[in-house]
KOLDODREN-167138 format. One line per 4 residues: number of its first residue (from 1); for each residue y, x, z of N, C-alpha, C. Coordinates in steps of 0.02 Angstrom, whole numbers. Each point is the difference from the previous one (the first is absolute). Layout:
BEGIN
NUM) Y X Z Y X Z Y X Z; ...
END
This chain:
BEGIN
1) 7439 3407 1533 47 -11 54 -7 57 49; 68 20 1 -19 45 82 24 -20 44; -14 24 62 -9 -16 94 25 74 13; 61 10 17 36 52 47 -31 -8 73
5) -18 26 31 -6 0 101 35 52 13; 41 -43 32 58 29 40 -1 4 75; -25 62 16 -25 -3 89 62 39 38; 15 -28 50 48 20 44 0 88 19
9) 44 42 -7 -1 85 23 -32 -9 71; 31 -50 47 -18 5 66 -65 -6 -2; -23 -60 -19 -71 -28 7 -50 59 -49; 20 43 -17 -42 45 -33 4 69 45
13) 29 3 24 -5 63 58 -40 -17 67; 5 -66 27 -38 -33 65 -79 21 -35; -6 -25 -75 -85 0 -23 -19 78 11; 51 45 -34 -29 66 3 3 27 86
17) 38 -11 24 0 21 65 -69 -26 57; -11 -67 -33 -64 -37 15 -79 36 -14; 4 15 -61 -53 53 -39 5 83 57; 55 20 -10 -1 60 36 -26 -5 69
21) 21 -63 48 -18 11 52 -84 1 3; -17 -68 -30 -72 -8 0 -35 64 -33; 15 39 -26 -13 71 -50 -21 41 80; 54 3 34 -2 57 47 -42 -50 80
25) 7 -65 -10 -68 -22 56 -89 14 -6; 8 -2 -69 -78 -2 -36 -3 95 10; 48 23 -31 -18 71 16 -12 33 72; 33 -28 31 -29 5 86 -49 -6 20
29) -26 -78 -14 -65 -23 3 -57 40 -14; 24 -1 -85 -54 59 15 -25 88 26; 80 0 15 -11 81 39 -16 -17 62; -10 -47 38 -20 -30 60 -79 6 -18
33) -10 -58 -37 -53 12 -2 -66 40 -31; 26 50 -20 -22 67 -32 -12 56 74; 45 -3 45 8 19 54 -70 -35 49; 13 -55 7 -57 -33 18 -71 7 5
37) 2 -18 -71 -70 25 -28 -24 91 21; 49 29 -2 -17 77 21 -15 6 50; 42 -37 59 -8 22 69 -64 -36 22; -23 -68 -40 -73 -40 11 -46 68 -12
41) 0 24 -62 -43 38 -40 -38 33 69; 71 63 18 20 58 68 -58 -54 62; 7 -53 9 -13 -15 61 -76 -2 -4; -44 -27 -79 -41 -9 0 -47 85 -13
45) 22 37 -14 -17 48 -1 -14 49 64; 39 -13 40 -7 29 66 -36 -61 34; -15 -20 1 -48 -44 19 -61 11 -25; -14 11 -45 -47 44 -38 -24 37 14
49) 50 36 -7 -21 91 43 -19 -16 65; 11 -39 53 7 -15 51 -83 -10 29; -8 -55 -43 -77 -33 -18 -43 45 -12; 7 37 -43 -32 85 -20 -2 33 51
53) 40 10 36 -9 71 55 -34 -47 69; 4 -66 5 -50 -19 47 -73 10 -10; 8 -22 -69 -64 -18 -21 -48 60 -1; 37 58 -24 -34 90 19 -25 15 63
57) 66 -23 61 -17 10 68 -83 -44 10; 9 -68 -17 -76 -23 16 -49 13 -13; -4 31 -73 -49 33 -45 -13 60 47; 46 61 32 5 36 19 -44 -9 41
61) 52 -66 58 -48 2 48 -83 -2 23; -19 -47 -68 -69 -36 5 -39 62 -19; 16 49 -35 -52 48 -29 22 55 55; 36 14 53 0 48 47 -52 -27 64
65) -9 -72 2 -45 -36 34 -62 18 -26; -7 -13 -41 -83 -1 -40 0 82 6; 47 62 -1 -25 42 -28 -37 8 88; 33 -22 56 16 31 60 -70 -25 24
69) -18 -72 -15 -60 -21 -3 -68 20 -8; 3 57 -65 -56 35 -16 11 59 32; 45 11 38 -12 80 44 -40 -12 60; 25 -80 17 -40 -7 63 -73 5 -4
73) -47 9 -79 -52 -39 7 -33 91 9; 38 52 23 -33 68 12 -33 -3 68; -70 -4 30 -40 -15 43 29 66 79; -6 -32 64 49 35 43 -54 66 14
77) 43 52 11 -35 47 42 -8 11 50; -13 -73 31 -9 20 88 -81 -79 9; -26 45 31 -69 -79 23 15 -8 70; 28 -75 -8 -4 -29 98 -33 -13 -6
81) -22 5 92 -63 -10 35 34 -50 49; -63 -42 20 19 -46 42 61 -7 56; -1 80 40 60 12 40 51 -16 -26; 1 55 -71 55 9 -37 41 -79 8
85) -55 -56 -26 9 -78 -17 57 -20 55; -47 25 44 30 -43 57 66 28 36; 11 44 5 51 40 17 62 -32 -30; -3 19 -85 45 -22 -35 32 -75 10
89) -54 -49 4 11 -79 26 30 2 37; -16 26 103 46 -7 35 61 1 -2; 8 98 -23 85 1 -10 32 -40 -31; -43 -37 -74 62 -28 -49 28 -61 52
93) -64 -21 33 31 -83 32 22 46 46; 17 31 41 51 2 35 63 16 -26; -5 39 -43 74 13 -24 31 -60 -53; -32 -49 -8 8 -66 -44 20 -52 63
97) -16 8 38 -6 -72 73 78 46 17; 12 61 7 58 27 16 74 -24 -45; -15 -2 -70 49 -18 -50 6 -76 13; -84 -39 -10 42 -56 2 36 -38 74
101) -34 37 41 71 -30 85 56 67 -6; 15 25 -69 59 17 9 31 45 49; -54 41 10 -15 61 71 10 65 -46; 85 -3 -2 -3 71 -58 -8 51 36
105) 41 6 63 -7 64 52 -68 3 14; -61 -45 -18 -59 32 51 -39 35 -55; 16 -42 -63 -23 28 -59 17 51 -45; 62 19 31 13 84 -22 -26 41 64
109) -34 -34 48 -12 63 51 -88 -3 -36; -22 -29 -50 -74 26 -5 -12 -1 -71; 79 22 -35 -7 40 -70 2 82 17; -37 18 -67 -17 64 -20 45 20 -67
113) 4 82 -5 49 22 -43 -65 80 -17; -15 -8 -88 -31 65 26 36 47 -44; -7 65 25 48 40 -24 -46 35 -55; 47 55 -40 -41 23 -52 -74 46 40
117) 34 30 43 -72 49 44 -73 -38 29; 11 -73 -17 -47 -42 -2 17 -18 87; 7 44 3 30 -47 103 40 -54 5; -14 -30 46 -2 -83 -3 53 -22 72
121) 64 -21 -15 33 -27 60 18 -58 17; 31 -21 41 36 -52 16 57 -18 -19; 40 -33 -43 52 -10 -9 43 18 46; 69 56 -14 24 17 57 69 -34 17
125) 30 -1 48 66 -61 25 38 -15 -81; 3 40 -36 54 11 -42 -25 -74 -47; -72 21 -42 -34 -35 -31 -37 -77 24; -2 0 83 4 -52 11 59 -56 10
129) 51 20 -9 60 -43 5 -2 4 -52; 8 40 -72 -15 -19 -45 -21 -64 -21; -67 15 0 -29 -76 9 -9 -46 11; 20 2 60 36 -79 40 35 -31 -39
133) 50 38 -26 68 -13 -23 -17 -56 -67; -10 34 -28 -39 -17 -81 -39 -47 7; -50 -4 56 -29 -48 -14 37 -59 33; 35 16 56 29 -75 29 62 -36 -41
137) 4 20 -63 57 -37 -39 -32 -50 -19; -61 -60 19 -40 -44 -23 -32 -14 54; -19 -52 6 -48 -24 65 -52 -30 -43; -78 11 14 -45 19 -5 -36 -86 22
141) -21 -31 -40 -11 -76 29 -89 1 -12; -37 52 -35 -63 4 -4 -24 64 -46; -63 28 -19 -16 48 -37 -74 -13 -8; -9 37 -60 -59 -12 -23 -37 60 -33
145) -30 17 -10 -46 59 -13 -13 -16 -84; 31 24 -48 -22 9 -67 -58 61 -16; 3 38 7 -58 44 -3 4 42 37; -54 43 -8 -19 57 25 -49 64 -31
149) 20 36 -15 -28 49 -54 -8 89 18; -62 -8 16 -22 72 25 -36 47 -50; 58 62 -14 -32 43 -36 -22 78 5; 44 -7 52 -18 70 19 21 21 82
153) 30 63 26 0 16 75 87 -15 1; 29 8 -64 73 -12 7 22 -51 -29; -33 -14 -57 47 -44 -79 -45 -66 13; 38 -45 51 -34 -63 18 58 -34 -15
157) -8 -96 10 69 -49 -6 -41 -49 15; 49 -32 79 -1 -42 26 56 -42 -27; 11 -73 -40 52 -41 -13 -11 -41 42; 39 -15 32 38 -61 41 50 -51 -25
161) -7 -37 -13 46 -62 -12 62 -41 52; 36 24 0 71 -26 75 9 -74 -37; -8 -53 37 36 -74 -4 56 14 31; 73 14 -33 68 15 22 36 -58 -3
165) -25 -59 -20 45 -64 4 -61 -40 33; 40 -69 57 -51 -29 40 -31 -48 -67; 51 -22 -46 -42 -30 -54 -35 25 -78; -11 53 31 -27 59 -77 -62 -29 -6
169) -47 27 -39 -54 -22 -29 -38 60 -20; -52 11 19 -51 62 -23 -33 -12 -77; -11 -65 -22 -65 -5 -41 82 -12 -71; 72 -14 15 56 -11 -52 35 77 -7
173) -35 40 58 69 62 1 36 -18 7; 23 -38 45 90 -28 13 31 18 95; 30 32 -5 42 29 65 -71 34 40; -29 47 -62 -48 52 36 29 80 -24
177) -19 45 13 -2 70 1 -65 20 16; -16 94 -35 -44 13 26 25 84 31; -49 16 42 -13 53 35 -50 31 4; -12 81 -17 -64 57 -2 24 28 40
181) -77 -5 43 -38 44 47 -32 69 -61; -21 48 45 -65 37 -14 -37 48 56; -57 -46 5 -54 38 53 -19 70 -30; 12 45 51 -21 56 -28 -67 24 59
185) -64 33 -22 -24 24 41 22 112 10; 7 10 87 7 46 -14 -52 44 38; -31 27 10 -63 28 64 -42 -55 21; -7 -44 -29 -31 -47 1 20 -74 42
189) 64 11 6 21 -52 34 72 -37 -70; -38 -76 1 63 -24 -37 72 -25 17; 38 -7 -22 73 1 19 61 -37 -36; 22 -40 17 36 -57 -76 74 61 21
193) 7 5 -74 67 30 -22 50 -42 -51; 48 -17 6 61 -11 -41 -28 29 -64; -7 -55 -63 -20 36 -74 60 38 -14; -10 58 -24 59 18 -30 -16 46 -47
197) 8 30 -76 -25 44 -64 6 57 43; 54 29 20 -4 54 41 -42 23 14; -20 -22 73 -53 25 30 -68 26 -63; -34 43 60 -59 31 -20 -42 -39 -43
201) -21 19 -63 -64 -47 -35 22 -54 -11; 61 -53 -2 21 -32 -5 26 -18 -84; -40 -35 -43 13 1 -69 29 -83 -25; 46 -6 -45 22 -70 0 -40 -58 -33
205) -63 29 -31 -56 -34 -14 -63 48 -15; -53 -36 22 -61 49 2 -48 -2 -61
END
């Protein structure tokens, strides 16, 4: 026995037109998501790289620490003597009792600047407004003395610690800054100077 199927012309063009459309949704789909997947790929890759070039900077950083660390351990070429001791103490607390009541004008009138000829001045009008300036973009709520490191008649560092927020924290590092001094002795009298590489004998680690 045979079975003829006899399907409608119309109803056979709706099916193919049906096939075609779904043909060209699925093909989208997946150029969408071929696209997708690439631009994921792109994102995770620079992220990558991203992760990498921090991760160098820290590496960087930690072994420029350690290297800077073992320079310090070169023994100073200068021996204080008790004066020496005491001298140095006074000035720092005064010029520390000056920062923290925030007495910038009195405390640029008893900084030192030494020049290359080893002569030793006063900060002059120019350099003291300077200073004012710079430093009064912050108000000063306490300070603290991180070290102090004597190595020679020029290449010294006084760090100071500025509490620049009333709720910062010394022991979190949070809304602190720091600031270098360097006592220099010159004819035998010592003298706190503004750290700066510049100056005379002045090396960025010892």
């Amino acid at each position: 026995m045979i079975f003829v199927l006899l399907i409608d012309k119309k109803k056979i063009s709706k099916i193919k037109r049906k096939i075609i459309i779904q043909t060209i949704v699925d093909h989208k789909a997946n150029k969408y998501k071929i696209k997708y997947n690439q631009h994921k790929n792109k994102n995770i890759m620079k992220k990558n790289l991203l992760l990498l070039i921090l991760l160098t900077i820290v590496i960087a950083s930690c072994t420029e620490k350690k290297d800077s660390s073992k320079l310090f351990l070169r023994p100073p070429s200068i021996t204080l003597s008790a004066q020496d001791t005491t001298e140095i103490n006074q000035k720092i607390q005064t010029h520390i009792s000056l920062l923290k009541e925030n007495k910038l004008n009195e405390l640029a009138d008893v900084l030192y600047y030494l020049q290359e000829d080893n002569t030793i001045n006063s900060l002059n009008d120019e350099q003291k407004a300077s200073f004012v300036k710079g430093m009064s973009l912050f108000k000063i709520y306490d300070v603290k003395i991180k070290h102090l490191i004597i190595r020679s008649e020029y290449n010294n560092e006084l760090c100071a610690t500025l509490k620049i927020k009333e709720d910062g924290d010394f022991e979190k590092n949070y809304g602190v800054t720091k600031f270098y001094f360097n006592p220099v002795k010159i004819d035998g009298v010592w003298y706190i100077t503004i750290r700066d590489k510049k100056n005379k004998g002045v090396e960025r680690a010892y």
